[in-house]
C-alpha positions as CSV (number, residue, x, y, z in Angstrom):
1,X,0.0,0.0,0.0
2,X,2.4,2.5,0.8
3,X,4.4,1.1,-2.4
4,X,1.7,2.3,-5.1
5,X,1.2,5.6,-2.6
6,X,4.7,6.2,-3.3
7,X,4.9,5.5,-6.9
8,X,1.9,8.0,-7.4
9,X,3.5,10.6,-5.9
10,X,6.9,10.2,-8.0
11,X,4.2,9.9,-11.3
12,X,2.8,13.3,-10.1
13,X,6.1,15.0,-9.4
14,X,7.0,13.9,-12.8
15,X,3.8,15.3,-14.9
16,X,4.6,18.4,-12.6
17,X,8.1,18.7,-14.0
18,X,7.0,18.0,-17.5
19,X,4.4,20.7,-18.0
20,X,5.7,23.8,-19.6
21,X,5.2,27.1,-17.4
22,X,2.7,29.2,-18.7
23,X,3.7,32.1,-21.0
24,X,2.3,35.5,-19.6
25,X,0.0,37.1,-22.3
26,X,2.3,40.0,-24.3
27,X,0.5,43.4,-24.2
28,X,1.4,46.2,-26.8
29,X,1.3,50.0,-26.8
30,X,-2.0,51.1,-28.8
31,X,-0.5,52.6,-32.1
32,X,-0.6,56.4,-31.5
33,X,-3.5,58.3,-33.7
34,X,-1.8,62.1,-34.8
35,X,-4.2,64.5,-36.5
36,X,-2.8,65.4,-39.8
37,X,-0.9,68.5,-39.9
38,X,-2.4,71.8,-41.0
39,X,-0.1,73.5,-44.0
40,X,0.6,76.8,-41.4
41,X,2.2,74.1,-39.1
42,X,4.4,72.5,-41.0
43,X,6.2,74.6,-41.6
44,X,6.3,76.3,-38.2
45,X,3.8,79.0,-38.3
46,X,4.9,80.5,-41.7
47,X,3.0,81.2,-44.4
48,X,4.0,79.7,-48.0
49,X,3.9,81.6,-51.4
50,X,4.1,80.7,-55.0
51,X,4.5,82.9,-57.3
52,X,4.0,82.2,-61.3
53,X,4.4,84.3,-64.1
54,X,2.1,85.3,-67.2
55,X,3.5,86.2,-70.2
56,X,2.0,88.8,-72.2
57,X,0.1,86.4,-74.4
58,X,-2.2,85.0,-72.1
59,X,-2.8,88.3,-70.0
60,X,-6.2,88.1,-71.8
61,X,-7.6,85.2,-71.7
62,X,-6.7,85.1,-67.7
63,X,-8.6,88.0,-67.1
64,X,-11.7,86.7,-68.7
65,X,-11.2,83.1,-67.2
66,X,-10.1,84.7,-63.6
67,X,-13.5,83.5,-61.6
68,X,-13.3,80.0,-63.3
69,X,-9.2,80.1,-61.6
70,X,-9.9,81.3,-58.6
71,X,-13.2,79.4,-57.4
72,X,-11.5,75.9,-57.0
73,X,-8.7,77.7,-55.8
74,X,-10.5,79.8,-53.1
75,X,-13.3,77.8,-52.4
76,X,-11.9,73.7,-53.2
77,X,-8.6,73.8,-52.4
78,X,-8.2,77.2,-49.5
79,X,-5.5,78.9,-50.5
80,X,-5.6,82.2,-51.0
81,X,-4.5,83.7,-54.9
82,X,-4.5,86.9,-56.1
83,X,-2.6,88.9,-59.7
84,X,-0.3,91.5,-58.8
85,X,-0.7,94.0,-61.6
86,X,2.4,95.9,-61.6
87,X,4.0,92.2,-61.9
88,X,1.9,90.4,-63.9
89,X,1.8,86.9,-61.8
90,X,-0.3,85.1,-59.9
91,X,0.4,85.0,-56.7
92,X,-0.5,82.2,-53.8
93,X,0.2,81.3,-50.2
94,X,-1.6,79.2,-47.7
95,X,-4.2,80.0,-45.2
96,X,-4.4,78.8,-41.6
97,X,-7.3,76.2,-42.7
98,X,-5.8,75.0,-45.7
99,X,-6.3,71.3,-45.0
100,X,-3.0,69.9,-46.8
101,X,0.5,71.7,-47.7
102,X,0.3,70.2,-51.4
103,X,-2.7,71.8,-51.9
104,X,0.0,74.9,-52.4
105,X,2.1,73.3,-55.0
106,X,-1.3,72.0,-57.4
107,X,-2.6,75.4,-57.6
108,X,0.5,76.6,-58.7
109,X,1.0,74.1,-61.5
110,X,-2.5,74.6,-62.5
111,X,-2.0,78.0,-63.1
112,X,1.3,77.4,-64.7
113,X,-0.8,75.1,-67.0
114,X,-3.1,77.3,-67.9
115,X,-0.3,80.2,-68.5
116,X,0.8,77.7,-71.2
117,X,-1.8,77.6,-73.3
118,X,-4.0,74.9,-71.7
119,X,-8.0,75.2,-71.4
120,X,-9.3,75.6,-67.9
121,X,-11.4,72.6,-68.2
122,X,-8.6,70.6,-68.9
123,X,-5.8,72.6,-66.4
124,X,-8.4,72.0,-63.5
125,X,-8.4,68.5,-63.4
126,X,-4.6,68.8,-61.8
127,X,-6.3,70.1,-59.0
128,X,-8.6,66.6,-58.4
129,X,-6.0,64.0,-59.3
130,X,-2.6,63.6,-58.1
131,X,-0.8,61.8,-61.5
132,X,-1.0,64.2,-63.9
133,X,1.9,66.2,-65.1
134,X,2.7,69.0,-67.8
135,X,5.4,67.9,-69.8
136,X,7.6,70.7,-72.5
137,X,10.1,70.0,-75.3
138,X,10.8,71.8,-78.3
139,X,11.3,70.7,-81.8
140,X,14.3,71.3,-82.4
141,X,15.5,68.9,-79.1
142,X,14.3,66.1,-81.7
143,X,15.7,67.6,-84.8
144,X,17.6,70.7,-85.8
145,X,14.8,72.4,-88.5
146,X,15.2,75.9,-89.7
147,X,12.6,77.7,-92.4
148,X,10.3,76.4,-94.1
149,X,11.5,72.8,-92.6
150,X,10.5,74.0,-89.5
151,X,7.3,75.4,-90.4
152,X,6.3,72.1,-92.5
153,X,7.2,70.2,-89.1
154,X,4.7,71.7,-87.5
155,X,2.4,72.0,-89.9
156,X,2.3,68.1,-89.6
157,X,2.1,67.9,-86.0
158,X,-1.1,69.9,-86.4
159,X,-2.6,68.2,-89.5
160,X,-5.5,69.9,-91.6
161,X,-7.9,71.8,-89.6
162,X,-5.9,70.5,-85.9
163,X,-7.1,66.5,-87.4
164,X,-3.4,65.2,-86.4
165,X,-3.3,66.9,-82.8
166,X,-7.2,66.2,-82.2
167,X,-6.2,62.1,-82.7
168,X,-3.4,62.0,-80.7
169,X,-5.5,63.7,-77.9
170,X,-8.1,61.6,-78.4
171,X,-6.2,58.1,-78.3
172,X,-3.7,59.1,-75.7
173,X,-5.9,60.5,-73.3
174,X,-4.0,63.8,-73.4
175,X,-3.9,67.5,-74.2
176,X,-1.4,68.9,-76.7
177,X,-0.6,72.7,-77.1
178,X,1.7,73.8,-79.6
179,X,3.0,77.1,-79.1
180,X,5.6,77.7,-82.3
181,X,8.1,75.6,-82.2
182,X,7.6,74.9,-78.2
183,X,5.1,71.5,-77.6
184,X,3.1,71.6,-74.0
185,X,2.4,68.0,-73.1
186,X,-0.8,67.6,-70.1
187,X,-1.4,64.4,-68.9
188,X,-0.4,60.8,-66.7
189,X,3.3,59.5,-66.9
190,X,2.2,56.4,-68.9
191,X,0.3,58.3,-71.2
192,X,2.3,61.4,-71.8
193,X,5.1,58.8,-73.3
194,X,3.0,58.0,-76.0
195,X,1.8,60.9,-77.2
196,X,5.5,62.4,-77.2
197,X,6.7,59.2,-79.4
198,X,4.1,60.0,-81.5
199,X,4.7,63.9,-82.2
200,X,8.5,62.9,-82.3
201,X,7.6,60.9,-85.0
202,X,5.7,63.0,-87.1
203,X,8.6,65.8,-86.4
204,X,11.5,63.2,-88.0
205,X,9.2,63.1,-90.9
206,X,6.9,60.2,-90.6
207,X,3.5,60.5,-92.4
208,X,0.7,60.6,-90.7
209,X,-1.0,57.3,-91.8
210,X,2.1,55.1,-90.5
211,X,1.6,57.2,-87.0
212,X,-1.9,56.5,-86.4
213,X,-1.8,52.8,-86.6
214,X,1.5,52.2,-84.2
215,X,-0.9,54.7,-82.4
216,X,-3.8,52.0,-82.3
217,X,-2.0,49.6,-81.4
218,X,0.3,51.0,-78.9
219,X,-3.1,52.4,-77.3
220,X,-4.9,48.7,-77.4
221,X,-2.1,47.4,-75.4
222,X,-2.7,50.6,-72.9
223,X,-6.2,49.6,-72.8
224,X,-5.4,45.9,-71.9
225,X,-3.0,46.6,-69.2
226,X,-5.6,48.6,-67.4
C-alpha cells in the first residue's frame, strides 16, 4: 500500500516537471493616432507663397477666365491667390485652414498650365487627381529644323484643320498645345510617353498614316494593361 502511494507521488512530481510554465499574455502600446498637420504648421507658423508668371500672351484670356481660376482655388482647395498687376503673376500662399501643404504646389501648377496655353477645363483636373503632369520640349531637341523645314514640321504635328493633334489627344488621353516651335504636353506618366513618341515621329518626318496605326496599337495594349 504505501508502495503504489509512493509510486503515485513520483508519477505526479514527474507530470509536474514535465508541464511547460505558462507564458504570460504580451500586451502592446496602442498605435498612437496624430491629426494630420495643418499647412501653417508644417512649416512652423509660416506662411507659404508661390509665385507664377504670365506672359503677355495670355494676360487676356486670364482676365476673362479669372473666376473660373480662382473658385477651385479659393473655395476647393483654401488657398488664397490673387494677380499682382504691376508684376503680372499670380500669386498664392496658404491659409491657416488649408487642410493639406500640397494643396499649395497644385494650384500653382495649374496655373502654370493654364499660363501655357492649356483650357481651364482641362488645367483644373490637376487640381482633383494627383498623377498628372505637364510635360515641354521643343522641336528642335528632336531635330535641328530651320525655315520652311520647320514650319512644314509643325504644320504636320497639327494636320488639316488641328485632325493630327485632335487624334493624338483623343487616343492618348491627353492635351497637346503647340505654341511655335515649343510643344506643351498635359497628362499621366504612362500616357504622356505615348503621345511624345508619336509627335517625335511625325517631327523626324513620318507620315501621318504610318503614326496612327502604331498609335492603335500601342493604345490597345494601354487599354489591356488597365
Amino acid at each position: 500500500m504505501q508502495k503504489s502511494t509512493a509510486d503515485s507521488v513520483a508519477a505526479m512530481e514527474v507530470e509536474a516537471t514535465a508541464a511547460p510554465p505558462k507564458q504570460q499574455p504580451v500586451l502592446f502600446a496602442q498605435k498612437p493616432n496624430f491629426r494630420p498637420l495643418k499647412a501653417h504648421e508644417v512649416s512652423d507658423g509660416q506662411i507659404q507663397f508661390r509665385k507664377v508668371p504670365v506672359p503677355p500672351h495670355r494676360y487676356t484670356p486670364l482676365k476673362k477666365t479669372w473666376l473660373d481660376i480662382y473658385t477651385p482655388i479659393y473655395e476647393e482647395m483654401k488657398i488664397d491667390i490673387r494677380m499682382n498687376l504691376k508684376a503680372r503673376r499670380v500669386e498664392l500662399k496658404t491659409r491657416p485652414d488649408t487642410p493639406d501643404v500640397s494643396n499649395l504646389q497644385k494650384c500653382a501648377d495649374f496655373v502654370h498650365a493654364f499660363t501655357l496655353g492649356f483650357d481651364v477645363i482641362d488645367a483644373v483636373a490637376m487640381l482633383r487627381l494627383d498623377e498628372l503632369y505637364v510635360e515641354s520640349f521643343e522641336i528642335k531637341d528632336v531635330k535641328t529644323l530651320r525655315g520652311e523645314h520647320l514650319s512644314r514640321a509643325i504644320g504636320r504635328l497639327s494636320g488639316k484643320g488641328g485632325r493630327t493633334k485632335f487624334a493624338i489627344e483623343n487616343s492618348t488621353r491627353t492635351r497637346i498645345v503647340i505654341a511655335d516651335s515649343k510643344i506643351h504636353i498635359l497628362g499621366s506618366f504612362a500616357n504622356i510617353k505615348v503621345a511624345r513618341d508619336s509627335l517625335c515621329s511625325l517631327i523626324m518626318g513620318s507620315p501621318a498614316a504610318k503614326v496612327y496605326s502604331k498609335l492603335r496599337s500601342v493604345t490597345a495594349r494601354l487599354a489591356e494593361r488597365f
